[in-house]
C-alpha positions as CSV (number, residue, x, y, z in Angstrom):
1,X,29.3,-10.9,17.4
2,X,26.9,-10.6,14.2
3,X,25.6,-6.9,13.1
4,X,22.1,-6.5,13.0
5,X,19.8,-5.5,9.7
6,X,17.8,-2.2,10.0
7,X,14.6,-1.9,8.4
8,X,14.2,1.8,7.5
9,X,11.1,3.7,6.0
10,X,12.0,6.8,4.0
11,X,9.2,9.0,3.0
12,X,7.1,8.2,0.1
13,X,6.8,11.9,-1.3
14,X,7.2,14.5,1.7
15,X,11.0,15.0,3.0
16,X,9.6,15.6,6.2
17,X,8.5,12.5,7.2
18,X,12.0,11.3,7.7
19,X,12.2,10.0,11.4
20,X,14.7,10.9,13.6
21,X,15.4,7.6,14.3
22,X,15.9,6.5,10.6
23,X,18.3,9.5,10.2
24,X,20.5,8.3,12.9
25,X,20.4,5.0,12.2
26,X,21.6,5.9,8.3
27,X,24.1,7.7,9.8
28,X,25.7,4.9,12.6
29,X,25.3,2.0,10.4
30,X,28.4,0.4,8.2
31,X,26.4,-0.3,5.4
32,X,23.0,0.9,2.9
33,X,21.4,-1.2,1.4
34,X,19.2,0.7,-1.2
35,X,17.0,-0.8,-4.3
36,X,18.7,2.0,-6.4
37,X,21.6,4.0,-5.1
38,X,21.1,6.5,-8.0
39,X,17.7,7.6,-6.3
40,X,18.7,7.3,-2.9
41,X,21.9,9.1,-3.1
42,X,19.4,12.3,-3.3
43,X,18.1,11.4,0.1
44,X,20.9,10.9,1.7
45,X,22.8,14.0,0.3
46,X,19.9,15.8,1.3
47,X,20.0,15.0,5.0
48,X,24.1,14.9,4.7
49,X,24.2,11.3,5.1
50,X,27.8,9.9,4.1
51,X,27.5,6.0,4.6
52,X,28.8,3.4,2.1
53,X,26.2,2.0,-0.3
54,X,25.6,-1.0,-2.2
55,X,22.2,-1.7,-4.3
56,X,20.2,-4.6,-2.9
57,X,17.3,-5.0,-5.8
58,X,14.5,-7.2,-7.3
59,X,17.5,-8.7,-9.8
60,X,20.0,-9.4,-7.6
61,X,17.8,-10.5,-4.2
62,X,18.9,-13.6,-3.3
63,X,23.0,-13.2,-4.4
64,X,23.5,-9.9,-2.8
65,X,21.4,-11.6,0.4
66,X,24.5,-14.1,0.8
67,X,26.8,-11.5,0.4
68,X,25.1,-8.9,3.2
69,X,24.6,-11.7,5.4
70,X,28.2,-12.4,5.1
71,X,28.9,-8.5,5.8
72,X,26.5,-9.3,8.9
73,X,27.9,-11.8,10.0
74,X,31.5,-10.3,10.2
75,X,29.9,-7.8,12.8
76,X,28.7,-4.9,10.2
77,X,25.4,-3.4,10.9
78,X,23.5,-3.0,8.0
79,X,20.1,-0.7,6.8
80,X,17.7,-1.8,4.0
81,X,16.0,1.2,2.6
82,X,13.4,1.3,-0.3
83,X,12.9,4.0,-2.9
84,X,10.2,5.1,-1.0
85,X,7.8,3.6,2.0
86,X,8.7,0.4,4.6
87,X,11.4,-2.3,3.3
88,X,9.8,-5.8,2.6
89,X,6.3,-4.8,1.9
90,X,5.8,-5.8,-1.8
91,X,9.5,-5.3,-2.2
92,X,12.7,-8.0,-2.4
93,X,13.5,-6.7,1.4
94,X,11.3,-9.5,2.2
95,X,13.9,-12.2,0.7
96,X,16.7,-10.5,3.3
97,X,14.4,-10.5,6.2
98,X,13.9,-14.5,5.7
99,X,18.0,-15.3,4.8
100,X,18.3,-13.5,8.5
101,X,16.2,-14.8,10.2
102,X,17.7,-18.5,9.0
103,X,21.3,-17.2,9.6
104,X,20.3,-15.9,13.4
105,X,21.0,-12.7,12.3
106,X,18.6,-9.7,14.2
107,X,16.4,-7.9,12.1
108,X,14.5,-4.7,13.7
109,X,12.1,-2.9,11.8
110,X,11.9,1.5,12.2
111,X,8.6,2.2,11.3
112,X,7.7,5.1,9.0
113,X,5.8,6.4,6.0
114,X,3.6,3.0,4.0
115,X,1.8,4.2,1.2
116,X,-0.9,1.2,1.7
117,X,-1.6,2.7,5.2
118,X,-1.6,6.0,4.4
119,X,-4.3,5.1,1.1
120,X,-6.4,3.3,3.3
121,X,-6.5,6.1,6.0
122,X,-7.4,8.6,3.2
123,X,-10.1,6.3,1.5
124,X,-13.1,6.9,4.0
125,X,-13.7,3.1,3.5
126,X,-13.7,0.2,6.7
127,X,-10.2,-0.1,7.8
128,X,-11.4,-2.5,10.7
129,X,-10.5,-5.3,8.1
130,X,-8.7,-5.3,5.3
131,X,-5.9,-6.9,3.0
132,X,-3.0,-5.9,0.9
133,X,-2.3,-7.2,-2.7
134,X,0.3,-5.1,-3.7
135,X,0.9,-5.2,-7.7
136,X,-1.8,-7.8,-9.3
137,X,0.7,-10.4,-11.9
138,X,0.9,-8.8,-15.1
139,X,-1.7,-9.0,-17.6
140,X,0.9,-10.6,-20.0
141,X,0.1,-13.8,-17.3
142,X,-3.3,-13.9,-17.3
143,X,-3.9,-16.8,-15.9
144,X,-2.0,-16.3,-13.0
145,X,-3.9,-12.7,-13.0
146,X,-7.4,-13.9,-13.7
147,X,-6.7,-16.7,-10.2
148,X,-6.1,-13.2,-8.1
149,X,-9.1,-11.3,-8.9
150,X,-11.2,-14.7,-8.7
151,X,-9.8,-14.9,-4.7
152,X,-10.8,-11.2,-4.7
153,X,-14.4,-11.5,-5.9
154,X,-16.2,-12.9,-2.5
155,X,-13.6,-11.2,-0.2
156,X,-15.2,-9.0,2.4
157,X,-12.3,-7.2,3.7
158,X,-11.3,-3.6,2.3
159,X,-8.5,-4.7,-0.7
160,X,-5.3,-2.3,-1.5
161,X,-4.1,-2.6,-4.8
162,X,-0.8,-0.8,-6.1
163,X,-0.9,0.1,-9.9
164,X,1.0,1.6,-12.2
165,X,-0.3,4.8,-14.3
166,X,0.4,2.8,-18.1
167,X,-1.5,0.2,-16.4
168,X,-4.4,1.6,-14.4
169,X,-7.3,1.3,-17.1
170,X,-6.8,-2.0,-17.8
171,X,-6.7,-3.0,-14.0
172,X,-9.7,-1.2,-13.8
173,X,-11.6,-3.1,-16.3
174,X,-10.5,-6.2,-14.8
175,X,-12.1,-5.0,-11.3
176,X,-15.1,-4.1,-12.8
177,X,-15.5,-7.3,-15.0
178,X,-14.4,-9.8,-11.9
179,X,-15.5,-7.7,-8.7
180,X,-18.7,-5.4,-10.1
181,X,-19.4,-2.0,-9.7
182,X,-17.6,-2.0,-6.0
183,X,-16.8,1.6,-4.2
184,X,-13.1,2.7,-5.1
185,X,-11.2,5.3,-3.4
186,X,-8.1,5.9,-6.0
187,X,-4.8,7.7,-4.3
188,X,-1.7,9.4,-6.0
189,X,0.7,11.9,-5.3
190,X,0.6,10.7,-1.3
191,X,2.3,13.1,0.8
192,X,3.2,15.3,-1.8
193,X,2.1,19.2,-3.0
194,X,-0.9,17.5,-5.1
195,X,-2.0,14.4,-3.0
196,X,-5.1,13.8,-4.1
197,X,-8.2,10.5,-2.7
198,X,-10.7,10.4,-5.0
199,X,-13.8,8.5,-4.1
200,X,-15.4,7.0,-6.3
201,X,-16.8,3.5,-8.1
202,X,-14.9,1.5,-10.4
203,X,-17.1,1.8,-12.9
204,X,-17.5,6.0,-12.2
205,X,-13.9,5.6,-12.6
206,X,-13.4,4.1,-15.9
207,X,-15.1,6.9,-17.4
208,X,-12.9,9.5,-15.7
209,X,-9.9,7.9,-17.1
210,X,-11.2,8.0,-20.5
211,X,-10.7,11.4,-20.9
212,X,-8.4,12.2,-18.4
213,X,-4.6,10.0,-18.6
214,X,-3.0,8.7,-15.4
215,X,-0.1,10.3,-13.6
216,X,1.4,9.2,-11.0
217,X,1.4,6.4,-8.7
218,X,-1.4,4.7,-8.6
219,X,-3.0,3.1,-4.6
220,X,-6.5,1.6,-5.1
221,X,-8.8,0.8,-2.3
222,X,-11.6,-1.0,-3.3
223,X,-14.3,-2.4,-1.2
224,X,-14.9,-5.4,-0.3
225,X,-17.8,-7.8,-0.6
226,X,-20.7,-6.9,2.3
227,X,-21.4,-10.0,4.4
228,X,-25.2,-9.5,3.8
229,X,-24.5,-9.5,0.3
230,X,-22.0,-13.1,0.8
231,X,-25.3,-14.0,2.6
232,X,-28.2,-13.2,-0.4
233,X,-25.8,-14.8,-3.4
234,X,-25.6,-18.0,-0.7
235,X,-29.6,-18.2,-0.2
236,X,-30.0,-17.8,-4.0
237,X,-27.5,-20.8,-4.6
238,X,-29.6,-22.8,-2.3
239,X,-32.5,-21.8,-4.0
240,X,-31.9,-22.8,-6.9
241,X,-32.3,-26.4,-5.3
242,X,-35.7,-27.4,-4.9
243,X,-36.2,-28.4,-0.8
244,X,-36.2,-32.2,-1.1
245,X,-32.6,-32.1,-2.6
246,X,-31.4,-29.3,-0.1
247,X,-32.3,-32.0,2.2
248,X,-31.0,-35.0,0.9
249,X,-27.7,-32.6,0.6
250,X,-27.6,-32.5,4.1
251,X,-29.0,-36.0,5.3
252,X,-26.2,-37.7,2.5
253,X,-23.7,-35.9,5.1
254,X,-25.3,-37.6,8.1
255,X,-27.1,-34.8,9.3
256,X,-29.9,-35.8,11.2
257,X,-33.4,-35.3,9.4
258,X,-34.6,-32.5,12.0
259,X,-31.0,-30.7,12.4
260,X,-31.0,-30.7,8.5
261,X,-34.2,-29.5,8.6
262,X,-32.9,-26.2,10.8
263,X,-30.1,-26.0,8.5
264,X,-32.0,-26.0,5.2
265,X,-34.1,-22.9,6.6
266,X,-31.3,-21.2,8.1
267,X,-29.8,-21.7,4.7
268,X,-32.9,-20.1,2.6
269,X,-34.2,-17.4,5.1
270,X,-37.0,-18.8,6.1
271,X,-38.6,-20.2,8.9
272,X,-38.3,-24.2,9.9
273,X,-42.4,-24.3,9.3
274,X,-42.0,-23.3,5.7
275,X,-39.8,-26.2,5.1
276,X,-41.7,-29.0,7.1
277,X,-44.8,-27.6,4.9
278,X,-42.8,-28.2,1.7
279,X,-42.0,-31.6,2.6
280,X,-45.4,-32.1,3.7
281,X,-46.1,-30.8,0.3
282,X,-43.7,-33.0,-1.4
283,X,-45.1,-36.2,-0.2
284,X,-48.3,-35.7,-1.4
């Protein structure tokens, strides 16, 4: 009978935050899993945890995947841990999770401590909606970099951006160039002695970092795009048509001439009158 692999949060600052569950689960299982047994030895020796490790990393993902799978599959039970925060969320955990799953080995996840949840909780923007980027591609790839903020610029959902402190003023810039002067709450320190959410706006922010150098690990949430502002930059586009070729845009699609006609003034904000009277117009 195959083992199972155990997702397991460990705090992302505060000891404390340890679950119960985790601790015992650290404890029962054969094997750790950890992205760097030098760090994670401190947990562990801290809650007197004695199990066998092994590192499980970014560099040696999809090798050491064969080779726990094969521990797995001999009937060991294994835990994944991170240095800090849930296994597989903008981490190489997510590699193991997908070998299991094809090797019809059971994964369970032990929730915990997420530093993306606990920014957006903190950041006193919408968390009805809202999607996670993780670490934008290097600005040494900047095309691949200059593709993600472009996705970024009309999204309306609240966006969760992790960032290095050597790199946070230049992700900044980028925000402000591609996304505007958007409300930002930055996070650092999360859980620990001197959390700290600063609300703010990107462009408020730049300034601040001018004169004052980043510490710490960096969780941006940035808003996202209003729908009634998605909805003004649409009418403008349309207006920038004249009404007879908003028409013919919609007729050349088969669109009926009075359906089009309903659509064209949906489109600009205006009543179906006003457009009938610029045809009218028009023809004259």
């Amino acid at each position: 009978m195959s083992g199972k692999l155990f997702l397991c949060a460990t705090p992302i600052g505060n000891l404390e935050d340890m679950t119960f569950r985790v601790l015992e689960t650290l404890k029962s299982v054969d094997l750790i899993a950890a992205e760097d047994t030098r760090n994670s030895i401190k947990l562990l020796n801290h809650f007197d945890i004695h199990t066998e490790m092994t590192s499980y990393h970014e560099y040696n993902k999809y090798d050491k995947a064969e080779y726990l799978i094969g521990k797995m599959q001999e009937g060991l039970d294994v835990a994944l841990i991170t240095d800090a925060g849930t296994p597989a969320i903008s981490d190489p955990g997510e590699v193991l999770v997908a070998e299991c799953q094809k090797a019809g080995i059971t994964v369970t996840s032990l929730p915990g401590p997420a530093a993306c949840i606990t920014a957006l909780t903190l950041s006193g923007l919408s968390t009805r909606r809202f999607c996670f980027e993780g670490f934008l591609p290097s600005s040494d790839d900047k095309k691949a970099r200059k593709r993600v903020l472009e996705d970024l610029k009309d999204e309306s959902r609240t966006i969760i951006v992790y960032e290095a402190p050597h790199h946070l003023k230049t992700v900044l810039d980028d925000l402000y160039e591609t996304l505007g002067n958007r409300r930002i709450t930055i996070c650092r320190e999360l859980t620990k002695k001197f959390e700290e959410a600063r609300p703010t706006t990107i462009e408020e922010a730049i300034s601040f970092y001018k004169v004052n150098e980043p510490r710490g690990e960096y969780v941006l949430v940035i808003e996202g795009k209003s729908l009634d502002e998605q909805d003004e930059e649409k009418r403008r586009s349309w207006q920038e048509m004249s009404v007879q070729e908003h028409m013919k845009f919609y007729e050349d699609a088969g669109v009926p001439h009075k359906e089009a006609m309903k659509k064209v003034a949906a489109d600009r904000g205006v009543g179906k009158r006003e457009i009938y009277q610029a045809l009218l117009e028009a023809d004259e």
